[in-house]
Residue frames relative to the residue before (quaternion, step in Angstrom):
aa qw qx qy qz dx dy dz
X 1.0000 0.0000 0.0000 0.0000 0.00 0.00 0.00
X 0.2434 -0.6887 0.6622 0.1671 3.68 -0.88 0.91
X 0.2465 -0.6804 0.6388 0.2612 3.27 -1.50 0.34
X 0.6888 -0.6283 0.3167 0.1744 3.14 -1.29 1.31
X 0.4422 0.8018 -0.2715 0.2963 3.30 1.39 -1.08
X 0.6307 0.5841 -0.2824 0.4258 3.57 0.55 -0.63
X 0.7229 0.5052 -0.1907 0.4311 3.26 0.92 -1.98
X 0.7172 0.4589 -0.3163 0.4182 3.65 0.47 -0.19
X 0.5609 0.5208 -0.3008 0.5689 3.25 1.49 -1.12
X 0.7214 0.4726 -0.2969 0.4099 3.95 0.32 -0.69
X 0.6743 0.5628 -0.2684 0.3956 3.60 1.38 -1.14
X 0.5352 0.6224 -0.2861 0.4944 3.60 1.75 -0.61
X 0.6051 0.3392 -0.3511 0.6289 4.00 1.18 -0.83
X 0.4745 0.6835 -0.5545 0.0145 4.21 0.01 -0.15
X 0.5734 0.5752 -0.3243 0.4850 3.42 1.67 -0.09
X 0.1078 -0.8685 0.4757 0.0886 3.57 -0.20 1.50
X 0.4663 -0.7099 0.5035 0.1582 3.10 -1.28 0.77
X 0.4643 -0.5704 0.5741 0.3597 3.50 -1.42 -0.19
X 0.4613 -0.5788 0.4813 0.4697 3.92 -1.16 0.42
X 0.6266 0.4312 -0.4332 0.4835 3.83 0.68 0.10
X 0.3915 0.6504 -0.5705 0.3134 3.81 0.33 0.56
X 0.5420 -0.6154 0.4678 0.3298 3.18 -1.31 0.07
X 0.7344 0.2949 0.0637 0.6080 3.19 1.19 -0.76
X 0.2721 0.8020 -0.5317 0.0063 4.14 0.58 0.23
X 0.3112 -0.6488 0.6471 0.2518 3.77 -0.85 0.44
X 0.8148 -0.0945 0.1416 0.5541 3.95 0.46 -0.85
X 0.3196 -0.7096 0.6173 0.1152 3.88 -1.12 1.07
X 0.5320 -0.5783 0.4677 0.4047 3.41 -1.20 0.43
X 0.4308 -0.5516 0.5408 0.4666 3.96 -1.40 -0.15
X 0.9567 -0.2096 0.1131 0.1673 2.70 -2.03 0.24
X 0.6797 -0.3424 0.2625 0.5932 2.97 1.02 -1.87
X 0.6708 -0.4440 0.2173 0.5529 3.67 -1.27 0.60
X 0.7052 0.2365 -0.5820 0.3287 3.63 -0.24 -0.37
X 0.7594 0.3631 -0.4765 0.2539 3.99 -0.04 -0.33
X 0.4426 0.5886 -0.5328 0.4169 3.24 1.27 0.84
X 0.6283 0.5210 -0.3453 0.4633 3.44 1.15 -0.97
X 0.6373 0.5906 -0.3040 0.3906 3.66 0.82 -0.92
X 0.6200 0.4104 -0.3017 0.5968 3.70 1.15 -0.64
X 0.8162 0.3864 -0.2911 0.3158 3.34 0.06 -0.48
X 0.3814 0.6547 -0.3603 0.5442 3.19 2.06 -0.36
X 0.6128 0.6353 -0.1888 0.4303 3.65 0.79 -1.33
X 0.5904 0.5132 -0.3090 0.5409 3.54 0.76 -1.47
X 0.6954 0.6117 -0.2306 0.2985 3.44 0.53 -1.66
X 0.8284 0.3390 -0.2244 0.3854 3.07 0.75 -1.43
X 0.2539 0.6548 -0.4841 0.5219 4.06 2.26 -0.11
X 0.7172 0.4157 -0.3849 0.4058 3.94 -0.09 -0.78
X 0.9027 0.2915 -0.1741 0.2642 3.21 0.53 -1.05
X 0.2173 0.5960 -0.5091 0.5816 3.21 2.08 0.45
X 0.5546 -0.3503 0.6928 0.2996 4.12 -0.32 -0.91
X 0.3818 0.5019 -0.6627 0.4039 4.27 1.04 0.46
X 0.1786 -0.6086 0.7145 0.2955 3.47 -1.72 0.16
X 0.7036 -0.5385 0.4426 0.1383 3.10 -1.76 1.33
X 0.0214 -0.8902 0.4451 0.0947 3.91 0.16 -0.11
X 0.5398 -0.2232 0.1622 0.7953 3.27 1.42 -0.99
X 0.3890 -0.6460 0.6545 -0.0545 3.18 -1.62 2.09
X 0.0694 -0.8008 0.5949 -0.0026 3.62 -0.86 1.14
X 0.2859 0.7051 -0.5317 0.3720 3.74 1.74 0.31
X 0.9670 0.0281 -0.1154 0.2253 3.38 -0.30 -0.90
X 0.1858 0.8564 -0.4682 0.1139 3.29 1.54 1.39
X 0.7690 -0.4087 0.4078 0.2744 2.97 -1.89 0.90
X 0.2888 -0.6985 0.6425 0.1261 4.03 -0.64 1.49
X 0.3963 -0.6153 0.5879 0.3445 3.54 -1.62 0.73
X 0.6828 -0.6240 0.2148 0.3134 3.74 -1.09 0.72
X 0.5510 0.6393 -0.2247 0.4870 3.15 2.03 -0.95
X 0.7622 0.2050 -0.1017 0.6055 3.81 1.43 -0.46
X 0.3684 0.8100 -0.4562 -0.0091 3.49 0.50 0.66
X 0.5790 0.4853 -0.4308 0.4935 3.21 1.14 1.57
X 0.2385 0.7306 -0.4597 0.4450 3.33 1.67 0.71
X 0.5157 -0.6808 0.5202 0.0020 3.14 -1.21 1.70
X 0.2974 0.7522 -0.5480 0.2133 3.47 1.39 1.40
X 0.2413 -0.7078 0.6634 0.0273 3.25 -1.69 0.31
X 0.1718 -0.7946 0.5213 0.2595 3.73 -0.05 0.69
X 0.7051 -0.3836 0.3839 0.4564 3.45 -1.60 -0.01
X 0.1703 -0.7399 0.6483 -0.0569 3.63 -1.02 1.28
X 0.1829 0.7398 -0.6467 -0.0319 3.70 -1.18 0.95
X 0.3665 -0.7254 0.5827 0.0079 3.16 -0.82 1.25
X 0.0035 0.7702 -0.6339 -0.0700 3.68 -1.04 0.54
X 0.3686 0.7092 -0.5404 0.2629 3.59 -0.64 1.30
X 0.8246 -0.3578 0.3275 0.2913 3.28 -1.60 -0.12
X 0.3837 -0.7059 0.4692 0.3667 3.96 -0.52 0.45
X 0.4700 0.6640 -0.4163 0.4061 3.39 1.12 0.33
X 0.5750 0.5599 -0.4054 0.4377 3.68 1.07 -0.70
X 0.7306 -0.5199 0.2538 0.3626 3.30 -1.77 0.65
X 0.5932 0.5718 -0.1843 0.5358 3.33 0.97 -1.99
X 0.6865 0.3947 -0.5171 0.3249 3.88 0.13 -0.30
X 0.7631 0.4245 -0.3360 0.3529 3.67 1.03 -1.67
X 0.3905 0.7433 -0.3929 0.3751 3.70 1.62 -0.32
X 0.7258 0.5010 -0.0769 0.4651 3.47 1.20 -0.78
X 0.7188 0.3417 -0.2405 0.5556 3.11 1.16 -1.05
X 0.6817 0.4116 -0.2814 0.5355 3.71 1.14 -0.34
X 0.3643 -0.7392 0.5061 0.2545 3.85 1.49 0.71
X 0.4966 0.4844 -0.6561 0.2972 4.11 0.46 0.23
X 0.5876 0.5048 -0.5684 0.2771 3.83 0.03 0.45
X 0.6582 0.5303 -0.3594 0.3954 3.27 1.35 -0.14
X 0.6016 0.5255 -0.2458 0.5491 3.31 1.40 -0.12
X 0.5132 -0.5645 0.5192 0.3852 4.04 0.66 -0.09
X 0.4559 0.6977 -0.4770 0.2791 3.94 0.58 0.36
């Protein structure tokens, strides 16, 4: 059983900001491919059988960046068997592996 708690707390930051805001909750990544690479990830949580809890693929861009490499807050509930989990736990998504 997952506790729910998170999803609401996370759905309140889904409006991203720029690092020049006054106030940012979350900045975009780096660049289009480590946007593609997270969201590739999200992708592959679905198709292991992860359930989706709160999707950040296809959040709303601020108008001043609406090619900003944002991603909203994403929680996923599944098995350590899925792709996007051992990517993480073996840190080679942070490296381009």
């Amino acid at each position: 059983m997952v506790d729910s708690k998170p999803v609401p707390t996370c759905e309140s930051i889904r409006q991203p900001c720029s690092a020049s805001s006054l106030n940012p909750s979350s900045g975009p990544l780096i660049s289009p491919f480590a946007k593609d690479r997270v969201t590739s990830l999200i992708a592959s949580a679905e198709q292991d059988g992860g359930k989706i809890l709160l999707d950040g693929r296809n959040i709303k861009t601020p108008e001043k960046y609406p090619y900003g490499n944002f991603v909203g807050p994403t929680i996923i509930q599944g098995g350590t068997s899925m792709k996007c989990y051992e990517c993480v736990h073996s840190r080679s998504c942070f490296n381009g592996s």
